[in-house]
C-alpha positions as CSV (number, residue, x, y, z in Angstrom):
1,X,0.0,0.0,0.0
2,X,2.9,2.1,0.2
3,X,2.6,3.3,-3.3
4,X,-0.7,5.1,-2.2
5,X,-0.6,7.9,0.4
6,X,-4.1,7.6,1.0
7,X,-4.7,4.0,1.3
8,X,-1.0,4.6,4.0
9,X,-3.3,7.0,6.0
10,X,-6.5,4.9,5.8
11,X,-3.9,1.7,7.0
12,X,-1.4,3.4,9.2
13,X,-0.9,-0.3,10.5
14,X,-0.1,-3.4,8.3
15,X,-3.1,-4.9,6.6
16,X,-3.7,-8.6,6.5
17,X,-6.4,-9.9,4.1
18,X,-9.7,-11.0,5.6
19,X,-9.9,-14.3,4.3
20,X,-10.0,-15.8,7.9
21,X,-12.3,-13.8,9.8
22,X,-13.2,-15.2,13.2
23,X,-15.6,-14.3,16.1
24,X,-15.9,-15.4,19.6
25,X,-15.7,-19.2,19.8
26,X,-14.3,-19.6,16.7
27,X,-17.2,-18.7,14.9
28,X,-16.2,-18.0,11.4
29,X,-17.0,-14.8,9.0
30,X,-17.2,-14.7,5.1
31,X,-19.3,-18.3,4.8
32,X,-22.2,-17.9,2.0
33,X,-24.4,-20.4,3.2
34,X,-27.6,-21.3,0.6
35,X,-29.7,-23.7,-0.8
36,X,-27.7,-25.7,-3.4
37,X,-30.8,-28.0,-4.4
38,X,-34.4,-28.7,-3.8
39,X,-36.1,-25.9,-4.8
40,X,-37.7,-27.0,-7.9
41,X,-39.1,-24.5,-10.0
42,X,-40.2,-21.9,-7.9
43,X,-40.0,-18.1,-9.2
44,X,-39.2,-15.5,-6.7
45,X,-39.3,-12.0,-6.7
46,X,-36.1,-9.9,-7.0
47,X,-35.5,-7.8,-4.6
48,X,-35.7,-3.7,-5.1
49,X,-33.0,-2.4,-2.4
50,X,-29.0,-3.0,-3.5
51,X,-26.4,-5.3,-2.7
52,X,-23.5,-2.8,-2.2
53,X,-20.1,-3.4,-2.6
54,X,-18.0,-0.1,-1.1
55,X,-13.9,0.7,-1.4
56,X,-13.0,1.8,2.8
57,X,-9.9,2.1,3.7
58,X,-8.4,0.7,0.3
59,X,-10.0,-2.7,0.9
60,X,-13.6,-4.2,-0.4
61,X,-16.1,-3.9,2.2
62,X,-17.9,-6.5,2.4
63,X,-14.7,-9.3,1.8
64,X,-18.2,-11.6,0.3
65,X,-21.4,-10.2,-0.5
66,X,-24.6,-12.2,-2.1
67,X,-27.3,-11.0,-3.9
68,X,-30.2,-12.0,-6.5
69,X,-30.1,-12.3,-10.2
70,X,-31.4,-9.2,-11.6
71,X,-31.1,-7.1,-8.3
72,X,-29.5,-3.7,-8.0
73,X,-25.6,-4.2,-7.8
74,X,-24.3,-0.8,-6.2
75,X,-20.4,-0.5,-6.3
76,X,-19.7,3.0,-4.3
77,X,-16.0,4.7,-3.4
78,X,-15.9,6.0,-0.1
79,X,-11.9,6.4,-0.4
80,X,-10.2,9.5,-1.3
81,X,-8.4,8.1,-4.1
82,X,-9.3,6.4,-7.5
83,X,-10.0,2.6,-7.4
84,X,-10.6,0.4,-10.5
85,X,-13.6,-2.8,-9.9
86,X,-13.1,-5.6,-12.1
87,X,-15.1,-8.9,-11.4
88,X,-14.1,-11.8,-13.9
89,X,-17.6,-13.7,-13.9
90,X,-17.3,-16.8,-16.2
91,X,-21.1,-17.0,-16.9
92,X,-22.2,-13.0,-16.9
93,X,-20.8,-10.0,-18.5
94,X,-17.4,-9.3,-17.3
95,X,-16.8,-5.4,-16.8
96,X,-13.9,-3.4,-15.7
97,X,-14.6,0.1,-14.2
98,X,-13.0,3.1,-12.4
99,X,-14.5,4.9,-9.9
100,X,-12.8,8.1,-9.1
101,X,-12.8,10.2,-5.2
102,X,-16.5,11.2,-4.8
103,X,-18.0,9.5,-7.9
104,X,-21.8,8.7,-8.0
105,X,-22.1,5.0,-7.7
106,X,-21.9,2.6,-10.1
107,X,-25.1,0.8,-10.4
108,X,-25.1,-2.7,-12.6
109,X,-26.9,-6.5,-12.4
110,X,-25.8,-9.9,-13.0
111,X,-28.7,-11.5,-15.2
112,X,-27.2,-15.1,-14.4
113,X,-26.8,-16.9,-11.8
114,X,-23.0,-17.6,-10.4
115,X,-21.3,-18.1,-7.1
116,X,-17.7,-17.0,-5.8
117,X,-17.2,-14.3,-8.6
118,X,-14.2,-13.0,-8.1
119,X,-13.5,-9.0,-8.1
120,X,-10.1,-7.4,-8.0
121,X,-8.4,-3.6,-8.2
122,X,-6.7,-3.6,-11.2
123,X,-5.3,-0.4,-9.4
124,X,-4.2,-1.7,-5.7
125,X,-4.2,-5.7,-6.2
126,X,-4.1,-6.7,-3.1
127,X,-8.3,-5.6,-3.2
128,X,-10.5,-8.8,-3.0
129,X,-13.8,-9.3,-3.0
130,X,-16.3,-12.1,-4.2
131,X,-20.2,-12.0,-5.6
132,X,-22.9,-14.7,-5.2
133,X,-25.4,-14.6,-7.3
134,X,-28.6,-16.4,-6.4
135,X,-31.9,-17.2,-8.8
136,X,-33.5,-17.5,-5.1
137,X,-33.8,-15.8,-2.0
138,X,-32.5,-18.8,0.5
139,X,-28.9,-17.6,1.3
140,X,-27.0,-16.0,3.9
141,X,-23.4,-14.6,4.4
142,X,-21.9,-15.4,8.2
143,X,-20.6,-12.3,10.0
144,X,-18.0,-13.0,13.3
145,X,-21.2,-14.5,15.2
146,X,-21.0,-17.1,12.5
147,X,-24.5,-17.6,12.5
148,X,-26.8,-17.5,9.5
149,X,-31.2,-18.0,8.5
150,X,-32.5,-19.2,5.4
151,X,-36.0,-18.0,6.3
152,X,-39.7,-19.0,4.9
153,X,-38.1,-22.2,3.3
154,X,-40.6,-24.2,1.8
155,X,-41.3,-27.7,3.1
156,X,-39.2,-30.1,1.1
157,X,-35.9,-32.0,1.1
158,X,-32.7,-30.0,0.2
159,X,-29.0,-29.5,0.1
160,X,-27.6,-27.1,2.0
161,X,-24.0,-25.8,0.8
162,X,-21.7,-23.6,2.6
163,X,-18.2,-22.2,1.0
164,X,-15.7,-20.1,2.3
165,X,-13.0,-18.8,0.1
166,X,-10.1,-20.8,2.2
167,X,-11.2,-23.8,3.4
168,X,-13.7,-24.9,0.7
169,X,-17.2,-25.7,0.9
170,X,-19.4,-28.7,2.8
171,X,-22.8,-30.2,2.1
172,X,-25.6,-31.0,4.7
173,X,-29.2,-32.6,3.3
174,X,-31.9,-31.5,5.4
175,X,-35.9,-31.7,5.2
176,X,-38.7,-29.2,6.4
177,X,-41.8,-30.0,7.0
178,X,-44.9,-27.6,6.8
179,X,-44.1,-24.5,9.6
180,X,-41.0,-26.4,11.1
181,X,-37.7,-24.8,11.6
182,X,-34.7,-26.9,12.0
183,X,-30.7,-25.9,13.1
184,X,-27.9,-27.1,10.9
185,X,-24.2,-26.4,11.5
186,X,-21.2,-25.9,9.8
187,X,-17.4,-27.2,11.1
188,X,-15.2,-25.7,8.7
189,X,-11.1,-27.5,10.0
190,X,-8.0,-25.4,9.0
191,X,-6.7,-25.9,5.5
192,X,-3.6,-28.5,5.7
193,X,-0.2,-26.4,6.0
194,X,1.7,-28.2,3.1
Protein backbone atom coordinates (compact mmCIF):
# COMPACT_ATOMS: atom_id res chain seq x y z
CA UNK A 1 0.00 0.00 0.00
CA UNK A 2 2.91 2.07 0.19
CA UNK A 3 2.63 3.31 -3.35
CA UNK A 4 -0.68 5.09 -2.23
CA UNK A 5 -0.59 7.88 0.41
CA UNK A 6 -4.13 7.58 0.97
CA UNK A 7 -4.67 3.99 1.34
CA UNK A 8 -1.05 4.64 4.02
CA UNK A 9 -3.31 7.04 6.01
CA UNK A 10 -6.47 4.94 5.80
CA UNK A 11 -3.89 1.74 7.03
CA UNK A 12 -1.40 3.42 9.24
CA UNK A 13 -0.87 -0.35 10.48
CA UNK A 14 -0.07 -3.45 8.29
CA UNK A 15 -3.07 -4.87 6.63
CA UNK A 16 -3.67 -8.56 6.55
CA UNK A 17 -6.37 -9.89 4.12
CA UNK A 18 -9.66 -10.95 5.64
CA UNK A 19 -9.85 -14.25 4.25
CA UNK A 20 -10.04 -15.79 7.95
CA UNK A 21 -12.31 -13.84 9.82
CA UNK A 22 -13.16 -15.24 13.15
CA UNK A 23 -15.58 -14.33 16.14
CA UNK A 24 -15.86 -15.42 19.58
CA UNK A 25 -15.69 -19.23 19.82
CA UNK A 26 -14.34 -19.63 16.72
CA UNK A 27 -17.15 -18.74 14.90
CA UNK A 28 -16.23 -18.02 11.39
CA UNK A 29 -17.00 -14.82 9.04
CA UNK A 30 -17.24 -14.68 5.06
CA UNK A 31 -19.28 -18.31 4.80
CA UNK A 32 -22.19 -17.95 2.04
CA UNK A 33 -24.40 -20.38 3.21
CA UNK A 34 -27.57 -21.33 0.59
CA UNK A 35 -29.66 -23.72 -0.80
CA UNK A 36 -27.68 -25.69 -3.39
CA UNK A 37 -30.76 -28.00 -4.38
CA UNK A 38 -34.36 -28.67 -3.79
CA UNK A 39 -36.10 -25.88 -4.75
CA UNK A 40 -37.73 -26.98 -7.86
CA UNK A 41 -39.07 -24.50 -10.04
CA UNK A 42 -40.24 -21.94 -7.95
CA UNK A 43 -40.00 -18.08 -9.23
CA UNK A 44 -39.24 -15.45 -6.72
CA UNK A 45 -39.29 -12.02 -6.72
CA UNK A 46 -36.13 -9.93 -6.95
CA UNK A 47 -35.55 -7.81 -4.59
CA UNK A 48 -35.73 -3.73 -5.10
CA UNK A 49 -33.01 -2.39 -2.38
CA UNK A 50 -28.99 -2.98 -3.47
CA UNK A 51 -26.38 -5.35 -2.66
CA UNK A 52 -23.52 -2.84 -2.19
CA UNK A 53 -20.06 -3.38 -2.60
CA UNK A 54 -18.03 -0.13 -1.14
CA UNK A 55 -13.90 0.75 -1.41
CA UNK A 56 -13.00 1.79 2.81
CA UNK A 57 -9.91 2.12 3.70
CA UNK A 58 -8.39 0.69 0.27
CA UNK A 59 -9.97 -2.67 0.94
CA UNK A 60 -13.60 -4.17 -0.45
CA UNK A 61 -16.06 -3.90 2.23
CA UNK A 62 -17.91 -6.46 2.39
CA UNK A 63 -14.72 -9.29 1.78
CA UNK A 64 -18.20 -11.56 0.33
CA UNK A 65 -21.39 -10.23 -0.55
CA UNK A 66 -24.58 -12.23 -2.11
CA UNK A 67 -27.26 -10.97 -3.93
CA UNK A 68 -30.18 -12.04 -6.49
CA UNK A 69 -30.07 -12.28 -10.21
CA UNK A 70 -31.40 -9.17 -11.58
CA UNK A 71 -31.13 -7.05 -8.25
CA UNK A 72 -29.53 -3.67 -7.99
CA UNK A 73 -25.61 -4.20 -7.85
CA UNK A 74 -24.27 -0.83 -6.23
CA UNK A 75 -20.40 -0.46 -6.31
CA UNK A 76 -19.65 3.00 -4.28
CA UNK A 77 -16.03 4.69 -3.38
CA UNK A 78 -15.89 5.98 -0.14
CA UNK A 79 -11.91 6.36 -0.36
CA UNK A 80 -10.25 9.49 -1.34
CA UNK A 81 -8.42 8.07 -4.13
CA UNK A 82 -9.29 6.38 -7.51
CA UNK A 83 -10.01 2.56 -7.39
CA UNK A 84 -10.58 0.37 -10.51
CA UNK A 85 -13.64 -2.80 -9.92
CA UNK A 86 -13.15 -5.63 -12.09
CA UNK A 87 -15.14 -8.91 -11.43
CA UNK A 88 -14.14 -11.77 -13.89
CA UNK A 89 -17.56 -13.69 -13.88
CA UNK A 90 -17.31 -16.84 -16.16
CA UNK A 91 -21.11 -16.99 -16.94
CA UNK A 92 -22.19 -12.99 -16.93
CA UNK A 93 -20.76 -10.03 -18.47
CA UNK A 94 -17.40 -9.35 -17.28
CA UNK A 95 -16.80 -5.42 -16.79
CA UNK A 96 -13.90 -3.40 -15.67
CA UNK A 97 -14.65 0.08 -14.22
CA UNK A 98 -13.00 3.12 -12.40
CA UNK A 99 -14.48 4.86 -9.88
CA UNK A 100 -12.79 8.08 -9.11
CA UNK A 101 -12.80 10.22 -5.22
CA UNK A 102 -16.54 11.17 -4.78
CA UNK A 103 -17.97 9.47 -7.92
CA UNK A 104 -21.81 8.65 -8.01
CA UNK A 105 -22.10 5.02 -7.69
CA UNK A 106 -21.93 2.63 -10.10
CA UNK A 107 -25.10 0.80 -10.44
CA UNK A 108 -25.06 -2.74 -12.64
CA UNK A 109 -26.90 -6.54 -12.36
CA UNK A 110 -25.81 -9.94 -13.02
CA UNK A 111 -28.69 -11.54 -15.19
CA UNK A 112 -27.20 -15.13 -14.40
CA UNK A 113 -26.85 -16.92 -11.78
CA UNK A 114 -22.96 -17.59 -10.45
CA UNK A 115 -21.26 -18.13 -7.07
CA UNK A 116 -17.73 -17.01 -5.76
CA UNK A 117 -17.16 -14.26 -8.59
CA UNK A 118 -14.17 -13.04 -8.06
CA UNK A 119 -13.54 -9.00 -8.07
CA UNK A 120 -10.05 -7.41 -7.96
CA UNK A 121 -8.44 -3.65 -8.16
CA UNK A 122 -6.73 -3.57 -11.22
CA UNK A 123 -5.30 -0.35 -9.42
CA UNK A 124 -4.21 -1.74 -5.74
CA UNK A 125 -4.21 -5.73 -6.17
CA UNK A 126 -4.14 -6.75 -3.07
CA UNK A 127 -8.25 -5.62 -3.24
CA UNK A 128 -10.50 -8.79 -3.00
CA UNK A 129 -13.84 -9.34 -2.98
CA UNK A 130 -16.27 -12.10 -4.25
CA UNK A 131 -20.21 -11.97 -5.59
CA UNK A 132 -22.88 -14.68 -5.20
CA UNK A 133 -25.39 -14.58 -7.32
CA UNK A 134 -28.64 -16.42 -6.44
CA UNK A 135 -31.92 -17.22 -8.84
CA UNK A 136 -33.54 -17.46 -5.12
CA UNK A 137 -33.82 -15.80 -1.96
CA UNK A 138 -32.52 -18.81 0.51
CA UNK A 139 -28.88 -17.65 1.34
CA UNK A 140 -26.95 -16.00 3.90
CA UNK A 141 -23.38 -14.59 4.44
CA UNK A 142 -21.89 -15.42 8.19
CA UNK A 143 -20.59 -12.31 9.97
CA UNK A 144 -18.00 -13.03 13.27
CA UNK A 145 -21.21 -14.51 15.17
CA UNK A 146 -20.98 -17.10 12.52
CA UNK A 147 -24.49 -17.61 12.50
CA UNK A 148 -26.76 -17.50 9.54
CA UNK A 149 -31.16 -18.03 8.45
CA UNK A 150 -32.48 -19.16 5.40
CA UNK A 151 -36.02 -17.99 6.31
CA UNK A 152 -39.68 -19.01 4.86
CA UNK A 153 -38.13 -22.17 3.28
CA UNK A 154 -40.57 -24.18 1.78
CA UNK A 155 -41.30 -27.65 3.11
CA UNK A 156 -39.23 -30.10 1.08
CA UNK A 157 -35.88 -32.02 1.09
CA UNK A 158 -32.72 -29.97 0.18
CA UNK A 159 -28.99 -29.50 0.13
CA UNK A 160 -27.63 -27.07 1.98
CA UNK A 161 -23.98 -25.81 0.81
CA UNK A 162 -21.68 -23.60 2.63
CA UNK A 163 -18.23 -22.22 0.99
CA UNK A 164 -15.73 -20.08 2.27
CA UNK A 165 -12.99 -18.79 0.05
CA UNK A 166 -10.08 -20.76 2.18
CA UNK A 167 -11.23 -23.78 3.44
CA UNK A 168 -13.71 -24.91 0.75
CA UNK A 169 -17.25 -25.75 0.90
CA UNK A 170 -19.36 -28.73 2.82
CA UNK A 171 -22.83 -30.20 2.07
CA UNK A 172 -25.65 -30.98 4.71
CA UNK A 173 -29.18 -32.60 3.33
CA UNK A 174 -31.94 -31.49 5.43
CA UNK A 175 -35.92 -31.74 5.24
CA UNK A 176 -38.69 -29.22 6.38
CA UNK A 177 -41.78 -29.98 7.03
CA UNK A 178 -44.85 -27.61 6.81
CA UNK A 179 -44.14 -24.48 9.62
CA UNK A 180 -40.96 -26.40 11.09
CA UNK A 181 -37.68 -24.81 11.59
CA UNK A 182 -34.69 -26.92 11.98
CA UNK A 183 -30.66 -25.88 13.10
CA UNK A 184 -27.87 -27.09 10.92
CA UNK A 185 -24.21 -26.43 11.51
CA UNK A 186 -21.15 -25.92 9.81
CA UNK A 187 -17.41 -27.16 11.11
CA UNK A 188 -15.19 -25.72 8.71
CA UNK A 189 -11.13 -27.52 9.97
CA UNK A 190 -8.01 -25.43 9.01
CA UNK A 191 -6.73 -25.93 5.52
CA UNK A 192 -3.61 -28.54 5.70
CA UNK A 193 -0.23 -26.37 5.96
CA UNK A 194 1.67 -28.20 3.15
Amino acid sequence: MTAEAACVQANPKPVTPPVVVLGEHDALANVVVYVKSGLGNYRFETPKDPAVLDQVGCMYVPRVLAMMVNQPFEVKNTDPTTHNVHPTPRDNRPWNRSLEAGEAPYVTTFSQPELAIPVACNIHPWMRAYLFVFAHPYFDVTAKTGTFELKNLPPGSYTIEAWHERLGTQDISVTIAPKESKSVSFTFKPADSH
